[in-house]
N, C-alpha and C positions, 0 to 999 in steps of 0.2 A: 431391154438393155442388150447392147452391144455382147455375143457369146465368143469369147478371144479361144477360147479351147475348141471351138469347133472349125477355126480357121483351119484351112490345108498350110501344109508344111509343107516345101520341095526340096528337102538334104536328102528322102528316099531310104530314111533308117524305120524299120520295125523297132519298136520297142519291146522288150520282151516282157517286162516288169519296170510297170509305174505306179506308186501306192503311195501309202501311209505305214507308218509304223511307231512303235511307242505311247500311241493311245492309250490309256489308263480306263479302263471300266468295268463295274461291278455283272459281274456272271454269277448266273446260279446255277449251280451244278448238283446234280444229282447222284446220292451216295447211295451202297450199296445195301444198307438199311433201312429206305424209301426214304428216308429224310432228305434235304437239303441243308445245300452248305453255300455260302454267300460268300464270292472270294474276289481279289481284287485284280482282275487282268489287265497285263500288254497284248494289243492286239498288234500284228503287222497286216498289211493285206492290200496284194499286188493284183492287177491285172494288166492285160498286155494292152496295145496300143496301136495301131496299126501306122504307116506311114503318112498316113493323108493329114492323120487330126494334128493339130499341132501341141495339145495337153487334155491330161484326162481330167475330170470334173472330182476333187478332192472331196466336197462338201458330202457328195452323195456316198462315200464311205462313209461317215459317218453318220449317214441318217440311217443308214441300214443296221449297223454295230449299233445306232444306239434302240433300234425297232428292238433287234434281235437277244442284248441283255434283260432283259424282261421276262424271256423264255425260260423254263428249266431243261440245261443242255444234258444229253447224255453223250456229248465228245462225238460219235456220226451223226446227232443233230443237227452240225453247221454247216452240212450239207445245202440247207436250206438257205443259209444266210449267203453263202457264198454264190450259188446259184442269182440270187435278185443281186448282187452285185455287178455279178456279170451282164445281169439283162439291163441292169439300170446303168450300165456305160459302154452298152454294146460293142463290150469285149467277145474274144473269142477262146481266153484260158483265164483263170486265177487262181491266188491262193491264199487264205485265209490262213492264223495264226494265235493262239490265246495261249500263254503264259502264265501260270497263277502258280503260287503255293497251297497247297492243298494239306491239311488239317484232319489227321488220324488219333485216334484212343488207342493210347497202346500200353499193356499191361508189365510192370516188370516182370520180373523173368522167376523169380520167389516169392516176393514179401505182395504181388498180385496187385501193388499200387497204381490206380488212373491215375496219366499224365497224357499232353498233347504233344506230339509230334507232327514238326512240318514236312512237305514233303515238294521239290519244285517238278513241277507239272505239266504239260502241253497236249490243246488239240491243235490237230494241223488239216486241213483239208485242199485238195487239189483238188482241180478238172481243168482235164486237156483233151482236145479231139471229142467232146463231152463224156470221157470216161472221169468219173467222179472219183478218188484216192484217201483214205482215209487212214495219217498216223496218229498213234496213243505215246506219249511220251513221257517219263519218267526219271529222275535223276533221284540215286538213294545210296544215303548214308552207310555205312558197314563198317567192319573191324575186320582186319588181315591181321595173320600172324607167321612169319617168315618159318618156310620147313628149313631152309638153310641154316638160319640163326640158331632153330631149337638143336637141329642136328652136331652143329660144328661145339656148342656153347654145353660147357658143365651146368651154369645156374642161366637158365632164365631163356628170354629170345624177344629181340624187338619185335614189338608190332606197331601200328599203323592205324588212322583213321582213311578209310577209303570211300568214294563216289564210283559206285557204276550204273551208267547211263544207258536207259533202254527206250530205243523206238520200236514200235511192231504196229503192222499195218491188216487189216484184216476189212470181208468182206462186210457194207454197210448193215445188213441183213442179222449179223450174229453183233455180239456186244461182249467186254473185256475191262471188266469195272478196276478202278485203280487200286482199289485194294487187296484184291488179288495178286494183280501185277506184281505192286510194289513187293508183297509175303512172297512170291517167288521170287524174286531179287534178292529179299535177304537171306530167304533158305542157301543159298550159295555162297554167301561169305564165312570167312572163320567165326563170327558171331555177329547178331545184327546189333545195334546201335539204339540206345532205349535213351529219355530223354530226364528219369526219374529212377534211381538207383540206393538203395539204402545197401550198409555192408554185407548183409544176405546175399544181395543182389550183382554184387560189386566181386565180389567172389564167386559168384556162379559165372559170372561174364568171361573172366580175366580166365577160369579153367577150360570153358566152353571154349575160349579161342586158343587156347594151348593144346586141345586136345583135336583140334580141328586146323591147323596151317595149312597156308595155303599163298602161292603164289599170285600174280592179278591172272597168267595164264591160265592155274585152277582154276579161279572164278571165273572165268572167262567160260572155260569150254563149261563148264556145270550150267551156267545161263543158257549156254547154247543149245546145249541137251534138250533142256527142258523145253527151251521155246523151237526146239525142230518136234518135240511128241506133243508139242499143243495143236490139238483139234481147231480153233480158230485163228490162229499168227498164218499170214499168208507169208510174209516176208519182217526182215527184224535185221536191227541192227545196235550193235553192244559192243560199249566203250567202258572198260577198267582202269581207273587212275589211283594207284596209291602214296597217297603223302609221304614218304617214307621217311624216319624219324631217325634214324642214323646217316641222310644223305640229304646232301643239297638238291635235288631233281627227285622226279617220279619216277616210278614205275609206270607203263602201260601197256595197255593190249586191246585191241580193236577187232572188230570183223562182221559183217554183212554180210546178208543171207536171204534169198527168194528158196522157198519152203514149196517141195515137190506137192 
């Protein structure tokens, strides 16, 4: 049959990124207790396209996503996947992309109760110039509690249900399990966010975050801290968004960082 994709083109535009994206399929990923855990990803995944072809072959994304969910990933595993991408549409960059919620046991905070907590997730893999890039991404829940508020206020002081979003990139060779990550994300907020709370518990939280305010700027640089003394974070970047519960709009604080 007739191959329409491999007809030449003459408009003379490179394509930088032509892909798929929004694919739905099941990953198994590998947790930091040797176990697995079975989660349901979007994948995106571009590659470039040179002038001549006139479209890239879609089908064969998906042969390879569907080879490669089979696999147990540890997130620079898809190094591999992305790699036969690239040689199966003789590109010459791409980028792979998995999306999931990822599923933690997290203990309250007194009364010691198991519940499940979600948590939204990313691997992300690049290669350009065939240097291969590998980011770990994470978005996590928290409690801010306003120094302003407690400051200025006789009784009491707003707080907040907060998201700070952390990517950090590091060499394929070392490994940076999400549960780690995530526990150092929440060490940084005025108190982290549990999903099963009896009033033991509920009282321990509400004085934890009163006894700890903090700005999204606090959280911000205390993230930062940490992830400039991590022995493996080659580069990182962390986004602070607070709900804020006495105001129509966010708070926020941003900032990126390549790690000497």
């Amino acid at each position: 049959m007739k191959d329409i994709q491999n007809l030449k083109d003459n408009r003379d535009v490179d394509i930088q990124k032509v892909g798929i994206k929004h694919l739905e399929l099941p990953l198994i990923i590998q947790r930091k207790n040797s176990s697995n855990q079975i989660v349901c990803a979007k994948a995106r995944v571009n590659v470039s396209l040179p002038r001549d072809y006139k479209g890239t072959h879609m089908s064969r994304f998906v042969e390879v996503l569907s080879e490669w969910q089979n696999k147990n990933l540890l997130g620079v595993d898809i190094k591999g996947c992305l790699e036969k991408i690239i040689k199966n549409l003789n590109a010459k960059s791409g980028e792979l992309e998995f999306k999931f919620k990822y599923f933690i046991e997290k203990h309250s905070p007194v009364t010691n109760l198991t519940s499940t907590m979600c948590y939204d997730c990313s691997f992300e893999g690049r290669i350009e110039n065939d240097i291969y890039k590998f980011i770990l991404g994470v978005i996590v829940p928290v409690t801010t509690l306003c120094p302003c508020s407690k400051e200025i206020s006789d009784n009491g002081a707003h707080n907040q249900r907060a998201f700070i979003k952390v990517k950090v990139s590091y060499d394929e060779s070392r490994h940076i399990w999400l549960e780690d990550l995530i526990e150092l994300v929440e060490s940084c907020s005025s108190c982290p966010v549990y999903p099963l709370l009896k009033r033991e518990d509920e009282k321990y939280v509400t004085e934890k975050a009163w006894n700890n305010p903090k700005f999204v700027e606090d959280v911000l640089r205390d993230v930062v801290v940490l992830l400039r003394k991590h022995d493996t974070v080659k580069e990182f970047e962390v986004e602070c968004e607070a709900f804020e519960s006495i105001h129509n709009h966010s708070a926020w604080a941003y900032q990126k960082e390549v790690c000497d």
